[in-house]
NUTI-739615 format. One record per residue: residue in one letter; x, y, z of N, C-alpha, C in turn. Coordinates in steps of 0.02 Angstrom, whole numbers, plus 50000, padded with zeros to 5 digits. Layout:
<atoms>
AXYZXYZXYZ...
</atoms>
This chain:
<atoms>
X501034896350175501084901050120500644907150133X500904911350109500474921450119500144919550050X499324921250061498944921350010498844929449994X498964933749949498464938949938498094943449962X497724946149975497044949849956497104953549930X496464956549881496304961849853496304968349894X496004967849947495744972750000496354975850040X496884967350056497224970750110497974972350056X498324967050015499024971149971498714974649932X498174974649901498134977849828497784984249817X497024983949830496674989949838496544992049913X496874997049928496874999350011497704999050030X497765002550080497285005750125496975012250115X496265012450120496085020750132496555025250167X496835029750166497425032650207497115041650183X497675043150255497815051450218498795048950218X498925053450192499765054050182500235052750123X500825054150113501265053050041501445044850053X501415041250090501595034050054501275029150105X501275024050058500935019450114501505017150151X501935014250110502545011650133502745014550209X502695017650216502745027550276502315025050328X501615029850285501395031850337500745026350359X500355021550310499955015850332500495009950354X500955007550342501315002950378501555004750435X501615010350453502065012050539501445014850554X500935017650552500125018450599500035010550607X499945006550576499884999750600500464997550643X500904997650644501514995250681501214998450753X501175007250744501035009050803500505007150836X499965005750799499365003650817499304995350875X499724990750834499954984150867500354984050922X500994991350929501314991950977500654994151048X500325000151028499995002451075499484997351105X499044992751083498744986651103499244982351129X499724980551119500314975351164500314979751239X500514986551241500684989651302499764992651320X499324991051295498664993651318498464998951317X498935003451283498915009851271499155013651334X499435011951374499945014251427500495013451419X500855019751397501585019651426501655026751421X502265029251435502465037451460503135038551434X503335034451378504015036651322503925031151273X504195036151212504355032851138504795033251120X505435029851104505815028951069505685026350995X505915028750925505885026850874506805026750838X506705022150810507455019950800507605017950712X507805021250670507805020050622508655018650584X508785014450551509435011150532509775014450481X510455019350498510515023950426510895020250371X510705012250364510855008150315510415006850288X509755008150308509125007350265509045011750234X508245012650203507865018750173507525021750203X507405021450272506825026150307507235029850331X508045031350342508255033550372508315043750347X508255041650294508205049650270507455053450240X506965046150238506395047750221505735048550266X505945045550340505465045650402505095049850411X505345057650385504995062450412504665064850363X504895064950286504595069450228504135063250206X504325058250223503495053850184503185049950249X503195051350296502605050450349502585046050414X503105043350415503325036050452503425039550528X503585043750538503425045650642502765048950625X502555049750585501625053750578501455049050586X501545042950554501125037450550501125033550621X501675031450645501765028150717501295031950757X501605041050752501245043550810500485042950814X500135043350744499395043650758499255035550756X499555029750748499325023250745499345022950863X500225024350892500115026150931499485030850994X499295036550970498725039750981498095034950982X498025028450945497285027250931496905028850881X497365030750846496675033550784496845031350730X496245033350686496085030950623496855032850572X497025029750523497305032250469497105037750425X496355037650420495965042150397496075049550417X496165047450517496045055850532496335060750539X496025068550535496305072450495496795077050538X496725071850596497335076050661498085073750657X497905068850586498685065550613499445068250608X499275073750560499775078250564500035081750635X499645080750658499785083950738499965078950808X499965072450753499955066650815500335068050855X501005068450858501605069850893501545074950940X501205081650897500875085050976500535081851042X500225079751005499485076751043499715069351105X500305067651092500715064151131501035066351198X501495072751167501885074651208501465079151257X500865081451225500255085151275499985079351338X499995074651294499925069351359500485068051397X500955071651409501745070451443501835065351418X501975061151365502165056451334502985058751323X503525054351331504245058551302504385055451252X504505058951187504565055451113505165056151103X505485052951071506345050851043506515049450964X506775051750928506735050350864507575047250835X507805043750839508485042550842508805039250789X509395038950744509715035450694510285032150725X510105023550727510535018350753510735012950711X511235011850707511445006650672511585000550708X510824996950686510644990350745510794984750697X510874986550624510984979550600510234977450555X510024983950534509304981550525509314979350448X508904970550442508924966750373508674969150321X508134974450345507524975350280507774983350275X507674985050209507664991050191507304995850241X506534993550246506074998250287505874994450340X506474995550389506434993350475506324999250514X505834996450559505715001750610505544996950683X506075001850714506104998350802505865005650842X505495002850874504895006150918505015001550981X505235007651035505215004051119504595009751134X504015006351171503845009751215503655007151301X503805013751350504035013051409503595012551459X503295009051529503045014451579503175012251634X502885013151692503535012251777503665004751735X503035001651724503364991451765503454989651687X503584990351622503774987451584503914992751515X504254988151487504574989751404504314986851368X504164988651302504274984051236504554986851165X505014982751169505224983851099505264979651042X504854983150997504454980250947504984980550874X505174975750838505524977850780505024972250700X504734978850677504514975150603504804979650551X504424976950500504704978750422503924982150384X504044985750327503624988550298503854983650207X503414978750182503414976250144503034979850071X502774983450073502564988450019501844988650025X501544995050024500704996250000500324994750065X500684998150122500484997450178500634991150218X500604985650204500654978850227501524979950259X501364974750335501924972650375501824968350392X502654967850410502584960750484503134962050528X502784960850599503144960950653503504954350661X504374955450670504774953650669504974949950715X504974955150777505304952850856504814955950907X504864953850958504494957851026505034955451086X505284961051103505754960151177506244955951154X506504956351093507074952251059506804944851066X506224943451060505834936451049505674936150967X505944929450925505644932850854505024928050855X504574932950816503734931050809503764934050745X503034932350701502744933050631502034936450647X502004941350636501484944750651501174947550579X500774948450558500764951850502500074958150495X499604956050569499074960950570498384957350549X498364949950529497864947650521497354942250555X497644943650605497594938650666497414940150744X497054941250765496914942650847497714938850880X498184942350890498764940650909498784937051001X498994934751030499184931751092499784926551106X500184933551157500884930651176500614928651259X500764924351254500544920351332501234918851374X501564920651402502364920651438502354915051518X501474913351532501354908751593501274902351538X501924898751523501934892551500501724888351527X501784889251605501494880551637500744882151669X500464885551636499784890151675499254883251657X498894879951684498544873851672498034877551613X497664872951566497164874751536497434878451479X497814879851450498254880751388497994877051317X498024868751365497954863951293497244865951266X496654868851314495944868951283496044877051263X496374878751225496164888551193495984885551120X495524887951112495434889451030495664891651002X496434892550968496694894850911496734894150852X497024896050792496794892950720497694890950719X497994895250756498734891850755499114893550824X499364886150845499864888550921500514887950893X500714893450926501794891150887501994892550949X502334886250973502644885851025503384890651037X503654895451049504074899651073504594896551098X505184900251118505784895451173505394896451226X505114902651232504974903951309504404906951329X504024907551257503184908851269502674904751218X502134908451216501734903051158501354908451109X501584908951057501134914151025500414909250992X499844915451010499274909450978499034913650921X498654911550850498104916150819497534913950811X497154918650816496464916750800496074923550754X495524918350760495074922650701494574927750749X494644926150806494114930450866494664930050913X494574937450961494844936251028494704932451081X495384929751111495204921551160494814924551245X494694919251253494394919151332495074916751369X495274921651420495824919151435495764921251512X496424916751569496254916051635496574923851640X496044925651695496264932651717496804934351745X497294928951776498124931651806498404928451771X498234926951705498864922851633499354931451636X499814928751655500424933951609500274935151531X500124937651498500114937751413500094945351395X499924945251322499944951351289499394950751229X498844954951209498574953951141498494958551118X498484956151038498474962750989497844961950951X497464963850923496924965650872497274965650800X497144963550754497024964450672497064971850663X497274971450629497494979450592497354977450511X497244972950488496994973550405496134970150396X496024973350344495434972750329495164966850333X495464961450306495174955750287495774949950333X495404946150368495814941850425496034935750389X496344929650421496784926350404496364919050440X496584914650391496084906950462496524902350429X496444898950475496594888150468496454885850418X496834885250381496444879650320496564883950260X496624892050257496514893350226496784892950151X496474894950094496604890350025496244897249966X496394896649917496544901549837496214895549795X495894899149749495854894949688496334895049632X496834900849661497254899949602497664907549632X498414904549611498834910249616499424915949554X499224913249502499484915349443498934913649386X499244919349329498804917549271498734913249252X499214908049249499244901549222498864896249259X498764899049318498304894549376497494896349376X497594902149342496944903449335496594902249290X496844901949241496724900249141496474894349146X496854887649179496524881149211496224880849243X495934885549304495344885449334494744886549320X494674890149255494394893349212494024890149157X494514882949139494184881349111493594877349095X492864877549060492254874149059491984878649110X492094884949117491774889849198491604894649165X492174895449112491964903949068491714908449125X492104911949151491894916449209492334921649186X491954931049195492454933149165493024936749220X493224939549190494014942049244493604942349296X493314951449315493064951549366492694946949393X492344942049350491914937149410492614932649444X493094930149404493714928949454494004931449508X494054937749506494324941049562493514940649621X493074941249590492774941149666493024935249703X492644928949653492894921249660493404921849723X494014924049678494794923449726494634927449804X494374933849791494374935649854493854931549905X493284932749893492884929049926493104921949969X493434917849912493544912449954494484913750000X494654918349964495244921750025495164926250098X494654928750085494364933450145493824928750183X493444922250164492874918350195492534923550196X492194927350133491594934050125491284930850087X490694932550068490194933050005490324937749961X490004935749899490194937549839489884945649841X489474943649874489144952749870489434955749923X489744952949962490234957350027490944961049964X491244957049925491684957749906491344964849862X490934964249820490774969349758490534974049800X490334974749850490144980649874490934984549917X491074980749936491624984449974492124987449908X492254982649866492334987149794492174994349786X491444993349788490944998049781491165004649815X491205004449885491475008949928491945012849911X492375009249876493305011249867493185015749804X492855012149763492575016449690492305022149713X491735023149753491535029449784492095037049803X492365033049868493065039149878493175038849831X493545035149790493915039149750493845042749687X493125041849669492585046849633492635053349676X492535052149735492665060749788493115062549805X493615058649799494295061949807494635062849728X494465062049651494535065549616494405072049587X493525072849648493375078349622493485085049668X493845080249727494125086949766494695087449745X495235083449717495735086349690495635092349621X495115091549589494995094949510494675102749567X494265100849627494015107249633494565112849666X495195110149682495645112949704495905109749783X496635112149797496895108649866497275112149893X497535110749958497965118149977498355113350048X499045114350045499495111650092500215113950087X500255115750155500755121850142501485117050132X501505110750162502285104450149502225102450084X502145104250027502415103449983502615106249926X502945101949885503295105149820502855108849762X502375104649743501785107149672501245111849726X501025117249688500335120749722499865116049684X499275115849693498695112249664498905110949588X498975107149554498945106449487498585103649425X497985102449461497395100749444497035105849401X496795108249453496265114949421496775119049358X497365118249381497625123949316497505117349255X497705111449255497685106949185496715107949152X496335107749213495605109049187495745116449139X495785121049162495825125749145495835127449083X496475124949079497045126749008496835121348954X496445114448982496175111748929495695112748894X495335119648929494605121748890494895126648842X495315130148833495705134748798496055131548737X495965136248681496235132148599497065131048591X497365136348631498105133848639498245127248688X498065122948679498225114248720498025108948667X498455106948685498505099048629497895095948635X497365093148570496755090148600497145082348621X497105080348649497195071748665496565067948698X495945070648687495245068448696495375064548768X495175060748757495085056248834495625056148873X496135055548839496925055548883496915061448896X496835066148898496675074048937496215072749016X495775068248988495285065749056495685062049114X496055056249083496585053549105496905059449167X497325063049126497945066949159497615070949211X496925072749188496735078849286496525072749267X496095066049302496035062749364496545061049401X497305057349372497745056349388498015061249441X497855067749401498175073549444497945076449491X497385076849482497035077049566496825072549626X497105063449604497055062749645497895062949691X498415066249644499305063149650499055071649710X498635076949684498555081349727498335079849791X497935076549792497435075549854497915072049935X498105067349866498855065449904499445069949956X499475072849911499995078349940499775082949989X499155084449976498915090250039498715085350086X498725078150101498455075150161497755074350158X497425073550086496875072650086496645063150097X496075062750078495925053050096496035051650013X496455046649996496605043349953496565034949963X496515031949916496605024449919497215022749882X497885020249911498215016549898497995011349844X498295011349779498015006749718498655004949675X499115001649661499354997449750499625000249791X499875007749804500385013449859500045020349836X500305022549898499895029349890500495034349837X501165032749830501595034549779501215035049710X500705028449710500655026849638499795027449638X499725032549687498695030949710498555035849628X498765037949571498545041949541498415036649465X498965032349462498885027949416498335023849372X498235017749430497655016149412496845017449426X496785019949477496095023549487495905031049409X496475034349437496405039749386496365038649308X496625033849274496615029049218495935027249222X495635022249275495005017749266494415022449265X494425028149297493685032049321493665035949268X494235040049256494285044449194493805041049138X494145035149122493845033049061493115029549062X492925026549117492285023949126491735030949116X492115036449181491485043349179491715047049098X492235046149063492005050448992491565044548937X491565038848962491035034948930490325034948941X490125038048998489795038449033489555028949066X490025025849086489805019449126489715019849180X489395014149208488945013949264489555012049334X489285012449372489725013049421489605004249457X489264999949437489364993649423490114992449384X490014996749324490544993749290491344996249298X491135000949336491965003949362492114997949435X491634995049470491724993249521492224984749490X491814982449433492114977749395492894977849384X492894983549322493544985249313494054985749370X494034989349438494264989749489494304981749526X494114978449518494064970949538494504967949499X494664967249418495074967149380495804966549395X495734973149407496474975749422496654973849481X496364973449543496594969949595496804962749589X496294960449536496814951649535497384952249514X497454956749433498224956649444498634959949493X498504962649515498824965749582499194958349638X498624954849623498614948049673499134944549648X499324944049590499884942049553500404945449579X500594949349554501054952949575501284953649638X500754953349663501164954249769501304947349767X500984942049734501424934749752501944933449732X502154936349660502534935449635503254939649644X503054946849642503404951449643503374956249712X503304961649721503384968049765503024973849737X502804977449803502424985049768503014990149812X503494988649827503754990449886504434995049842X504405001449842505055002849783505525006949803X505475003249885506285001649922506574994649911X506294991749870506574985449845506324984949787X505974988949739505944985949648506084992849635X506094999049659506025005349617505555005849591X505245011349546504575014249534504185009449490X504445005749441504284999549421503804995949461X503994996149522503464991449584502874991949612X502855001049585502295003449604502085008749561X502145013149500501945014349472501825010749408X502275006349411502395001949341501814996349340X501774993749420501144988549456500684991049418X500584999449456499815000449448499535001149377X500215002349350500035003249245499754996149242X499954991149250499664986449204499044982749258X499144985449307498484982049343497834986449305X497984995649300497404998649241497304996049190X497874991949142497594991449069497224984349085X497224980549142496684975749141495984978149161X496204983349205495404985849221495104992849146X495594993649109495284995549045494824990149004X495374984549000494934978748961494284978248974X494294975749042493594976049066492984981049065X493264986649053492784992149050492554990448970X492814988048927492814988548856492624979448860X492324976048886491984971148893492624965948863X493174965148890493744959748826493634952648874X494074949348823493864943748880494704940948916X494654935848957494904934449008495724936248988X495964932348931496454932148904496884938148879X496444945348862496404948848862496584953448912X496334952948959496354956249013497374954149048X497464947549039498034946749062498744948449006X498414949848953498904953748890498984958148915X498394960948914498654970548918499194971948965X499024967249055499414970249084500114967749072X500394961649037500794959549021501134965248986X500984967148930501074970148883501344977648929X500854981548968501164986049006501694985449048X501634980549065502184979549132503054978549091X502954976449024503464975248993503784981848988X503304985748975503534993148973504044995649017X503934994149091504054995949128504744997849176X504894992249140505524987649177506064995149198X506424992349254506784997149254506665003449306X506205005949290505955012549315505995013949392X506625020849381506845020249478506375026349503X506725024249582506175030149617506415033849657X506565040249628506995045349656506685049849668X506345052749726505765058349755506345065849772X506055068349733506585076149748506285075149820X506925080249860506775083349908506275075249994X506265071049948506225064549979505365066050009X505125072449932504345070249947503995066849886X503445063449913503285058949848502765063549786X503115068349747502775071949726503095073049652X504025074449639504125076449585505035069749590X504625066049544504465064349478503715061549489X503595061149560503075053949546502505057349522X502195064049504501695065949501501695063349392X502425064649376502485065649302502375056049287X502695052849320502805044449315501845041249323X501675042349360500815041649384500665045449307X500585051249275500245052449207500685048049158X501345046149149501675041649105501395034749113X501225033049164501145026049190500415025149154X500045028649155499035030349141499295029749079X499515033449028499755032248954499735028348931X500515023748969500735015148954499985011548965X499605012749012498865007149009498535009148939X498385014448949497815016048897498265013848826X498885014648819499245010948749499025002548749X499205001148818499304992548815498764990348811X498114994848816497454990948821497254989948762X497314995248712497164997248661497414991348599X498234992648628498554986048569498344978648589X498044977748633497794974048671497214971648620X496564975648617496124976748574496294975948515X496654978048501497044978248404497094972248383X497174967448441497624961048432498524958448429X498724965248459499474964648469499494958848525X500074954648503500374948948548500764952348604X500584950948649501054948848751501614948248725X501544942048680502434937648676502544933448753X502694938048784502994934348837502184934048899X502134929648934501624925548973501514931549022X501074935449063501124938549109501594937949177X501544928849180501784926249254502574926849250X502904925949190503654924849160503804933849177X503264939049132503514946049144503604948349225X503014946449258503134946549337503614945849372X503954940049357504464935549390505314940649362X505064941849306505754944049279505704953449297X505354955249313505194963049331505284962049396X505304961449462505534959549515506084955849507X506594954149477507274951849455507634958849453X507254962749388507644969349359507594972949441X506984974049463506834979149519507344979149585X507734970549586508084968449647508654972249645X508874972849544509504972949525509534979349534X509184983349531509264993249538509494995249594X510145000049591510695003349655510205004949684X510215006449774509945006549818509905012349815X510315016949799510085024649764509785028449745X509375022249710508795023449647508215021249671X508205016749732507615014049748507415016749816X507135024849802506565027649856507145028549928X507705029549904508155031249963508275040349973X508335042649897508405051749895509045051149895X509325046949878510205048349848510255046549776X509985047649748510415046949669509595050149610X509955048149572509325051349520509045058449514X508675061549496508315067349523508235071549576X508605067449623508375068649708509215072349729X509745071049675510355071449684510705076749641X510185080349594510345085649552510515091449598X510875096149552510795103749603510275108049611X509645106049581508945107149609508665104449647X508795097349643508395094549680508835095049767X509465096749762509755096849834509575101949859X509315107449814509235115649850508575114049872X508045110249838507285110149844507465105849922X507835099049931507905096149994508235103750035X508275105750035508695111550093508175116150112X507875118850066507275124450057506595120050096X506605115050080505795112150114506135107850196X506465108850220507035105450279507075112250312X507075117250275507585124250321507005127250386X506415124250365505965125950455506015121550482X505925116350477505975109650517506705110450582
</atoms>
């Protein structure tokens, strides 16, 4: 069974770029490809399926940016990656960008060969939502890769000394042996093999085990413990990651930080010449100090955090995916807003932010953040009710509480497709991210009031990933139908395409 994390589905990845889905799932792909070949080879082929969704979105939300700088070696973070693709072909690297119809299963498939004199590989995985993958195939061999594991394909089957490697798992192959471990192996120096490094935060082991995977699993774990939300979510992570409790709240800690600095570089202004909105931050500050604007007190606070960080986004600034970088404006911008106009401590935003990642943890078990398979529901709709739990918490509620609200939001939700004009993640999603902050701050509130869920959080989960399956492929983050299909939005796709 796939357990969770907070760190690696839910809060993260730190990224620059418009989606995770994009551009942190194919920098990791590339990243795993370039460690298999050692970072030698001298051609790229990239191969995308025009039966999927990356096929029209590869380039405007980040997915050859992302390969190329995961390819390159570098960080997700860094700020060259817009240029990766240069920085390749400067190395005489020969790059290929191609639309093939290979038959590919998953919405967001990406096949990556890379070449040099004495070998190939071609690598085919999937992008599962909010950065997270798994490698599929290697050299038309199928393997399960997912990035959390010191990887090793060993192809010298009868090589003596095999049976003594320390792995946490051997899976025997037709015709090789894939091993994982929690550290890289000691291995004989003329073994034929291949290894890859971890690409997510928090690694994967033997044995490993949850205290609980739904609300209802948790409510019973809970009980005679009285522990409150956030002390649960450390709980869960901790014993999911094999960290300490203070490893967990601080790395929290961290994530709360950026994105305290990346709200306030969005409010101080941003500038990027690929996209649709100019800064729209600083003008909402603006116009809210002025007597012609609606007062809406704190929900004013709400809308510029939201909006500078949906900015920060867009110009390629560092954002944290909370759960996708589609939806990075939601719940961060919701939780900080309201903690800093309370003036709370940054303990207690780190809480609230812990909150919301358990339900998050729900949800990736249950459901998808991925909205090439639920539509905006999956990921702006996620991040609404993962905020109105991390509202609760800011407002001290207790456990039960905390799993209303997001219940209660997520009910809201249902439905909600994801149609990116112009196939950048900016218009609707900038308006859906301030709608989505709303729905929390409502659901927390009736929450507080004492309004009834009605229906169980785990039941709304299950049945919101039902609705999300059922939405035309049109609607779900492809740029054919909805908004993306108006006669504005086809001129805006033509007008932001016509240099390229």
């Amino acid at each position: 069974m796939i357990y969770p994390s907070i760190f690696n589905d839910v809060i993260g990845p730190v990224m620059r770029g418009a989606s995770s889905s994009h551009v942190a799932a194919a920098h990791r792909i590339g990243a795993l490809a370039r460690d298999y070949m050692n970072g030698d080879f001298s051609s790229v082929l990239i191969e995308y399926d025009p039966n999927g969704s990356l096929e029209p979105t590869h380039e405007s939300q980040g997915s050859d940016m992302g390969l190329f700088t995961g390819l390159m070696g570098w960080a997700v973070t860094d700020e060259r990656m817009v240029d990766a693709e240069g920085h390749l072909k400067n190395l005489g690297i020969a790059v290929e960008i191609r639309i093939s119809d290979y038959g590919a299963r998953h919405e967001n498939t990406y096949k990556l060969t890379l070449s040099n004199a004495e070998e190939t590989l071609c690598m085919i995985a999937i992008s599962t939502g909010g950065g997270m993958i798994e490698v599929t195939e290697v050299n038309g061999k199928k393997v399960s890769i997912f990035g959390d594991y010191h990887e090793t394909l060993i192809f010298d089957t009868d090589q003596p000394g095999l049976d003594n490697l320390k792995a946490d798992h051997i899976l025997i192959r037709d015709d090789f042996i894939q091993l994982k471990s929690q550290q890289p192996l000691t291995l004989p120096g003329d073994l034929e093999c291949r290894t890859m490094a971890p690409v997510l935060p928090i690694g994967a082991r033997k044995g490993l085990s949850v205290p609980f995977l739904t609300a209802e699993e948790l409510l019973a774990y809970n009980e005679g413990k009285d522990l409150s939300f956030w002390e649960l979510a450390v709980e869960y992570e901790s014993q999911r990651g094999n960290i300490s409790a203070d490893d967990v709240f601080e790395r929290m800690r961290e994530i709360v930080r950026i994105l305290d600095t990346s709200i306030q570089s969005g409010i101080d202004g941003t500038s990027y010449s690929d996209r649709i909105y100019p800064a729209q931050a600083p003008k909402f500050k603006e116009k809210s100090a002025g007597n012609n604007f609606i007062n809406l007190g704190l929900h004013n606070d709400v809308i510029l955090a939201v909006t500078a960080l949906m900015d920060v986004k867009s110009s390629m600034g560092v954002i944290v995916a909370a759960p996708t970088a589609g939806s990075c404006g939601t719940l961060p911008g919701t939780c900080l807003a309201v903690a800093n106009a309370l003036n709370l401590s940054e303990e207690q935003k780190v809480k609230a932010m812990l909150s919301a990642g358990l339900i998050g943890v729900f949800i990736a078990h249950m459901a998808t953040f991925s909205a090439e398979l639920g539509g905006c529901q999956a990921e702006t709709g996620s991040g609404s009710g993962m905020a109105a739990a991390a509202l609760i918490t800011l407002m001290d509620g207790t456990v039960q509480q905390n799993i209303d609200a997001a219940s209660i939001a997520l009910q809201n939700t249902f439905g909600l497709v994801c149609d990116p004009v112009a196939n950048r993640v900016e218009a609707p999603c900038l308006g859906k991210n301030v709608l989505m902050a709303g729905n929390a701050l409502s659901a927390a509130n009736m929450t507080l009031a004492g309004f009834e869920a009605l229906i169980p959080l785990d039941e709304v989960i299950i049945a919101m990933h039902k609705v999300g399956l059922s939405i035309p492929c049109e609607l779900r983050c492809t740029g054919k139908g909805g908004l993306a299909t108006t006669p504005t939005g086809l001129r805006l796709f033509e007008e932001m395409n016509a240099s390229k």
